[in-house]
N, C-alpha and C positions, 0 to 999 in steps of 0.2 A: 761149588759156589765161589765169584770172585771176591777176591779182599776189595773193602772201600779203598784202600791206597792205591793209585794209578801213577805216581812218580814216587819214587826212594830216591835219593841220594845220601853215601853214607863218607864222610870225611872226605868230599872232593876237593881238590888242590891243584893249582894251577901256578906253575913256575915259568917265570921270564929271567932268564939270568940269574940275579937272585932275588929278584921281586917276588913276593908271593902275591899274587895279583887275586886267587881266590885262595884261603887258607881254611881248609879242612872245614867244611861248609857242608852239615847233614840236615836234611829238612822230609819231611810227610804228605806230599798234594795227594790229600781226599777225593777219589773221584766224584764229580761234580761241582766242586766248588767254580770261585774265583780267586785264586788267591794273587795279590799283593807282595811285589820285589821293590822297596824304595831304601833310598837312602842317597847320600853327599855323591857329588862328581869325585870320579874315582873309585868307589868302594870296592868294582868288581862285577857287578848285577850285569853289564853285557857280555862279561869275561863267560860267567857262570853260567849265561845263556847259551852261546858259543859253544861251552863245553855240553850243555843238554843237547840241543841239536846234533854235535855232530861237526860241528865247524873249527872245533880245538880237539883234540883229545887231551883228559884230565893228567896231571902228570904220576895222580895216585886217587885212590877212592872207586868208587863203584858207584852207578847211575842204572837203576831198573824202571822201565815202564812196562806198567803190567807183570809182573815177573819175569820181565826178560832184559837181558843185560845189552847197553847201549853204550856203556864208556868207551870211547873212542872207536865205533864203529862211523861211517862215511855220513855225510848226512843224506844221501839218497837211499840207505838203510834207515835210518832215521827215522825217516819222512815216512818209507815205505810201513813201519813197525807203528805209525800212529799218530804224530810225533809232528808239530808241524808248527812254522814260526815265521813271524812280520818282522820287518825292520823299523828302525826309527828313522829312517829318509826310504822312502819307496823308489824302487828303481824299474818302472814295466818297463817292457821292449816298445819303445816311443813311438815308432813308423806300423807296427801292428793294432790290429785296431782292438777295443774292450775286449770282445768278445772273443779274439784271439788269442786275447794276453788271458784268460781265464780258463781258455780249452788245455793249454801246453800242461797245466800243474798237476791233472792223476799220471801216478807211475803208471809204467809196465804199461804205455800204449800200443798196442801190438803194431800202428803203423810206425811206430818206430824203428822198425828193423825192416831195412831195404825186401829181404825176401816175401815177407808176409804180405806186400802188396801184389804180389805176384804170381803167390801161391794159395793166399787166403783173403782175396781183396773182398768179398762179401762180408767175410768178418771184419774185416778193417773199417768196410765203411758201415755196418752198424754199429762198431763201437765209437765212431765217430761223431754218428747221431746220436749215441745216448751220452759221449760226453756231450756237445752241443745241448743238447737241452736240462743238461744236468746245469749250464757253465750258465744258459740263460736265467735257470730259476735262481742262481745264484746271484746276479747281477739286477734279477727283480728285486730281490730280498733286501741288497743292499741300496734301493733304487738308484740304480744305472743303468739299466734297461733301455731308455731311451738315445745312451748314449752308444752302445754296445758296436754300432758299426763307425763309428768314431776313431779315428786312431789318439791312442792311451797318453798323448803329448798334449792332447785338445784338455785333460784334465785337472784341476785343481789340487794342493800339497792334500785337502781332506779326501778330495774326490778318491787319489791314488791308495788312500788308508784305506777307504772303503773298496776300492778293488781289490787290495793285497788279500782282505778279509773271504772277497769272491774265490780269490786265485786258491787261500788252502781251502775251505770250508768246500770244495771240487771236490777236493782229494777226500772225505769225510774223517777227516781227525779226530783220534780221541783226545789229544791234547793238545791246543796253540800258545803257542809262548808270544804273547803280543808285548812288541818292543817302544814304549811310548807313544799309544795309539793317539795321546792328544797331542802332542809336539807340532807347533804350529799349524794346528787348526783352530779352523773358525767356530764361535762358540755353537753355533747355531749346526757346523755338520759334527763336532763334537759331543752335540747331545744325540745326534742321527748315529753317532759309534757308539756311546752307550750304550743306545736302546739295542741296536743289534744284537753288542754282546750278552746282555743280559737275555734277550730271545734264545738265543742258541745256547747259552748254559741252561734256563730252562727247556728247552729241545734235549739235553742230554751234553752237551761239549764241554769240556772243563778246560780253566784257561789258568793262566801265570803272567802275570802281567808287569813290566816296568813301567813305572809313570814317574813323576815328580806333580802330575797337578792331587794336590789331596784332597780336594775338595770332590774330583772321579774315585778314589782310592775310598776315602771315608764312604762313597756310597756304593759302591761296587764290591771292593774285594772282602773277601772270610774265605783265610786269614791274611792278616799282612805279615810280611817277612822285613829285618830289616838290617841291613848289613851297611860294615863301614869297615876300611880298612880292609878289604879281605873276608872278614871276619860275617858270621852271619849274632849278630846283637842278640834280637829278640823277635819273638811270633807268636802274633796271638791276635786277638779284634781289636780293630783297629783303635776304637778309645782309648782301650788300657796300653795298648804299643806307641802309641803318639804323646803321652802322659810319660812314658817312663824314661829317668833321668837318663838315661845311658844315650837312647835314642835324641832328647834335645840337647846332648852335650856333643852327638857326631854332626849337629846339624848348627850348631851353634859356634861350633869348632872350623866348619867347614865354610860358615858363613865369613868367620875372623879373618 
């Protein structure tokens, strides 16, 4: 039987010189949920991210998904173990089009490797087809669909959120670390990423989420996490973590 925990992290720490930029920082994401990373400019929440993915290695601590150890392995292990994460500025390949930029994201495509085209090109080109139709249902879901033969520069700061969303949900992750999904979007496709993410955690996806709007936070995330300094504050639902003094004194502090 698996454990509800789908992420561990136990005292991870993250050194820049002598910065501690994440300081020993242990938290519990429950498979399934949504949870919630906010806090002040600075605190650390992208540092932290970085080191879950796979894009820093931690300078100490341990980081398990699923019972399997993840600290400081590459992020194409990462990614490959379950593992999978948006940015907060979306960068697709501009001159490829949607539906291009959504095929590239499952690993281990076998036409990857020069010989397989050569030696196993049936294969190749049915796993081709099945990403292809894997990448279109995923650009229906997020409706972009229409724009799919598009190249990915034709699109809008929301639009590209909503592709990034296409590009992992390819790979079928058990957990996305979404990095400021609302950061300048429009309200109107900002309620379009809501609803998504909340479809696909009831689908089964569990997510980790950086925001600053709380107004997405208060109605999405359980639990919220919230760190300052490094440091991870307090975690719990979201009322009673937005109420507790620590949390409006790093934000009160950070506002001064």
């Amino acid at each position: 039987m698996k454990s509800s925990s789908l992420l561990v992290a136990r005292e991870v720490t993250k050194v820049f010189g002598g910065h501690r930029a994440v300081d020993g920082v242990s938290f519990v994401l429950e498979r399934g949920c949504i949870g919630g990373l906010i806090g002040p400019n600075g605190a650390g929440k992208t540092t932290l991210f970085n080191c879950l993915a796979g894009h820093l290695a931690p300078t100490s601590g341990s980081i398990e998904l699923d019972g399997v150890p993840i600290a400081g392995a590459p992020p194409s292990r990462v990614f490959a173990a379950g593992l999978a994460r948006t940015f907060q500025i979306p960068r697709p390949f501009p001159q490829m089009t949607v539906l291009e930029n959504v095929m590239l994201a499952p690993p281990h495509q076998l036409g990857e490797r020069f010989w397989a085209n050569w030696l196993q090109p049936r294969a190749v080109a049915a796993q081709e087809r099945r990403t292809q139709e894997a990448a279109r249902h995923w650009l229906d879901f997020v409706g972009l669909s229409a724009l799919a033969q598009q190249p990915a520069s034709v699109l809008s700061g929301g639009q590209r959120k909503l592709l990034e969303l296409a590009r992992v949900m390819v790979a079928e992750p058990r957990l996305v670390l979404l990095d400021e999904p609302g950061a300048g979007v429009n309200p109107a496709l900002l309620d379009q990423i809501v609803d998504k993410v909340a479809a696909l955690n009831r689908q089964g996806t569990t997510f980790l989420v950086i925001e600053h709007n709380m107004d997405l936070v208060m109605s999405l995330c359980r639990p919220v996490m919230v760190m300052a300094q490094g440091r991870l504050l307090v975690q719990g639902e979201p009322d009673t973590v937005l109420r507790d003094p620590r949390v409006v004194e790093a934000y009160l502090g950070d506002a001064a």
